[in-house]
N, C-alpha and C positions, 0 to 999 in steps of 0.2 A: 452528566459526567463530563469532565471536562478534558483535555488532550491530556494533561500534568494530572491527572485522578487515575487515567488511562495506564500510564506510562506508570506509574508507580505500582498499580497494580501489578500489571503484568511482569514489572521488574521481579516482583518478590516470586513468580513460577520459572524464573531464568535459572539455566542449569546448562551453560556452555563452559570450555575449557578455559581459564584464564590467561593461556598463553594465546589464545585465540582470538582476544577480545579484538572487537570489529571486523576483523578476515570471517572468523564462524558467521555471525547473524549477516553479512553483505550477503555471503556466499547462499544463506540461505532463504532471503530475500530474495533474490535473483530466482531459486527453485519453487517461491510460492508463491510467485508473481505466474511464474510459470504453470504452477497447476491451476491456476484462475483461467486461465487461457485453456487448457486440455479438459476443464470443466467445460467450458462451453460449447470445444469442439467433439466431448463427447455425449453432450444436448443436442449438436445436429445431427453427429453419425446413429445415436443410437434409440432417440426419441422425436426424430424428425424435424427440429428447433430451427426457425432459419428465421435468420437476422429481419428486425422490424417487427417479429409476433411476438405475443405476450409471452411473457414466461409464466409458467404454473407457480403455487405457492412451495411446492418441492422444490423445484427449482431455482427460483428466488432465495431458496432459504443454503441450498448447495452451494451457492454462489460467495451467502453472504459468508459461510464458514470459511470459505477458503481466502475472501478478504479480510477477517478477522486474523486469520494467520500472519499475512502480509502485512496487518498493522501492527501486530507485535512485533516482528520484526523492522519494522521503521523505528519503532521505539528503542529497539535493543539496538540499535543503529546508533541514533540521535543520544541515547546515554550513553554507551563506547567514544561517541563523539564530544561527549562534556555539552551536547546543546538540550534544552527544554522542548518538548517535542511542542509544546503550544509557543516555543518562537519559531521550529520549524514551520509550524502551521501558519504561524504569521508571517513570515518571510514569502514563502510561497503566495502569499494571498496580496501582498504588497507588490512583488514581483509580476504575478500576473495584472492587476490593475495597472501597474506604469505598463505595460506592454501595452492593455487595450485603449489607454489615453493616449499611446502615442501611433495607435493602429496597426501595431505588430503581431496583433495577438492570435494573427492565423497565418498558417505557413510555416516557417523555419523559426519565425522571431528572431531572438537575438540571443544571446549568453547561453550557448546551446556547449 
């Protein structure tokens, strides 16, 4: 499947308000970017997880749900935005090469 397979999929499960188009999916971006992160910290509070060990396949699979979330909303992002989420992906991916070609690509870099 390809980013533009992805993105049209998911468009067609989209059920946000129209006056809200871009503020809704940013805003909720932002909240499941966040439970990626509360996943993980509640893999070390409550199943002993600690950074560098394997993860089980449950856990692998908790993870991957909640970045599936987070990729729908890139999409809903990048369509509100009028851009193709496979030039988003291109962009990004062009962007990071010039960075590591010109040895930026740890630290701060640049266009932050």
């Amino acid at each position: 499947m390809t980013f533009d397979d992805y993105a049209l999929k998911a468009r067609a499960t989209a059920a946000y308000p129209a006056d809200a188009t871009l503020l809704y999916p940013v805003l909720k971006l932002a909240g499941e970017a966040g439970e990626v992160a509360e996943k993980l910290g509640k893999l070390m509070r409550d199943e002993g997880w600690t950074p560098g060990s394997p993860l089980t396949a449950d856990q692998r699979d908790a993870l991957a749900l909640e970045l599936g979330d987070v990729l729908w909303y890139v999409a809903a992002v990048a369509h509100d935005l009028g851009l193709p989420l496979e030039e988003v992906a291109g962009r990004n991916v062009a962007k990071l090469a010039d960075r590591q070609r010109r040895g930026v690509i740890s630290g701060s870099g640049d266009s932050r």
